[in-house]
Residue, then its C-alpha position, 0 to 999 in steps of 0.5 A: x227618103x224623097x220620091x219623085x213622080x215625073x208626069x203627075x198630072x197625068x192620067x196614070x201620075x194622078x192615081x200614083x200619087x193618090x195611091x201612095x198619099x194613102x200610105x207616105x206622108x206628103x212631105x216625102x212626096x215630090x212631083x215633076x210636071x211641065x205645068x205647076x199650076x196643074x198641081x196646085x192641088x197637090x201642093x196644098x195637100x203638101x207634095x212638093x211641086x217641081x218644074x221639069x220639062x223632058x225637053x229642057x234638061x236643066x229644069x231636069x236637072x234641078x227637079x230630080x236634085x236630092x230624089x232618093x227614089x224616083x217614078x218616070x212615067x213614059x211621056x206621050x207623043x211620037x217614038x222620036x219624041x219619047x225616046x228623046x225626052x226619055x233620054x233626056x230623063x234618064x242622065x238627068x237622073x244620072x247626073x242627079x245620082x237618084x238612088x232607083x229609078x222604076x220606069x213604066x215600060x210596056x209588055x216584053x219591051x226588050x223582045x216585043x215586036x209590037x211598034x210601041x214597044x221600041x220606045x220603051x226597050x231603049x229607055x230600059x238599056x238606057x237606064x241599064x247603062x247608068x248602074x242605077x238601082x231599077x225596076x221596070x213596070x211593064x205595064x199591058x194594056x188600060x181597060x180605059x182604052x176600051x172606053x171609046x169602043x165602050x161607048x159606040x157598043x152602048x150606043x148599038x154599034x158593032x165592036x170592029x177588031x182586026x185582032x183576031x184571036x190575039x189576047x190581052x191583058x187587060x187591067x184598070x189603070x188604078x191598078x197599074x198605079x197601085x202597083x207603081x205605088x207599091x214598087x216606088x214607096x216598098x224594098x226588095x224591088x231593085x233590079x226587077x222586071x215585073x210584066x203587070x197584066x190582068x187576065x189574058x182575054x180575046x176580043x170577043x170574050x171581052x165583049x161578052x163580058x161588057x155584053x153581060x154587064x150591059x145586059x144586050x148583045x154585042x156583035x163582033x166584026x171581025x176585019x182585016x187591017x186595010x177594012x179596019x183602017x177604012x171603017x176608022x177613017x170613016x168614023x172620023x179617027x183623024x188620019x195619023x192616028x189610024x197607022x197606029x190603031x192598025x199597028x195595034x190590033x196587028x200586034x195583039x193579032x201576032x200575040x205581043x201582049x200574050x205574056x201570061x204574069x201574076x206580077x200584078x196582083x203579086x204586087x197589089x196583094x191581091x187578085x186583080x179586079x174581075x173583069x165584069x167588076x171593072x166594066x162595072x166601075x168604067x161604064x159608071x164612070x162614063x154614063 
């Protein structure tokens, strides 16, 4: 059996990949990236490395050829851009008869009114549309996101939220990784959709957690979107990122990632990570 990881360089790619070396020979492993030279690593491990680019279907063409089984990971950029390149992605793994394909979508991507969720609804009726065998990891939301928040609170900087009491799921990527990992290399997963999230939290409660693991106390400012954007743009986030930090916060406000699941350590075999315990190994990793 041949699994392919698409975007295997990438931030969650790499931990798939890892994850499933501690359990698949290399041999059965291939990987799907735009730069190969960025996976010279793997290669000397004994993955196979391919050349795939979502925006050249032919080079799609011949990295999804003999793949049994394969993991596309939602590309980055702009909803045209994804749902192009998504697109591409999916009839190429028609075209190449793929025996399953397991996408990483988003958090009740077929109902979600949250802005990024549309990327994400589309590819899944485009992979519903070819009869392949799926499963789609509907991922909620990276602590790693929280990183730059993290930060600017170390420093003595207040959190800025216009979330209100709108809660999320929370989880290491490393663990929507496993769980890519569990579902790609297992059995019995077809035709699933799996909502992977940690324990649902506010703004504030997650703060008091990253205030307990850095033994101070950590202000909340609680604002509305317009006083939101204005104090990002002021901390110099560049101006096309803003509409989408707003987007975000309002649709956490409106409760789009509050889909209560145990899929995900359903899925790991095992609870997952205390949130305390994962600030834990974020905040080591960035001091």
């Amino acid at each position: 059996m041949k699994m392919l990881i698409t975007g295997a360089t990438g931030k969650l790619g790499t931990k798939v990949v890892e994850s499933l070396l501690k359990t698949v020979p290399a041999s059965q492993l291939a990987v799907s990236v735009r730069n190969p030279e960025k996976a010279e690593g793997l290669q000397a491990r004994g993955v196979e490395v391919r050349y795939g680019d979502f925006d050249r279907p032919e080079t799609l063409d011949t990295a999804f050829a003999g793949i049994d089984r394969l993991l596309l990971i939602s590309a980055d950029g702009d909803n045209e851009t994804r749902i192009r390149q998504h697109t591409n992605a999916v009839a190429a793994a028609q075209r190449a008869q793929v025996g399953f394909i397991a996408y990483t979508s988003a958090t009740n991507a077929s109902e979600s009114a949250l802005f990024l969720a549309l990327v994400h609804r589309v590819t899944e009726e485009a992979i519903l549309k070819t009869g392949i065998p799926y499963t789609f990891l509907r991922n909620n939301w990276y602590l790693e996101n929280e990183i730059g928040n993290i930060q600017g609170a170390i420093a003595g900087n207040p959190w800025v939220t216009s979330a209100g009491t709108g809660k999320v799921g929370w989880a290491l990527r490393e663990e929507y990784a496993e769980a890519a990992a569990t579902v790609l290399a297992g059995i019995g997963h077809e035709n699933k959709i799996y909502e992977l999230a940690g324990k649902l939290m506010t703004q504030e409660e997650l703060v008091t957690a990253i205030g307990s693991v850095l033994g101070k106390e950590i202000l909340v400012h609680q604002v509305d979107d317009a006083k939101f954007a204005e104090i990002m743009t002021s901390a110099g986030v560049p101006e096309f990122v803003i509409p989408i930090l707003v987007g975000i916060q309002k649709g956490i406000r409106e409760g789009t990632l509050e889909i209560e699941s145990n899929d995900l350590e359903k899925l790991l075999g095992r609870p997952v990570t205390p949130i305390n315990e994962a600030l834990i190994q974020i905040i080591n990793d960035i001091s």
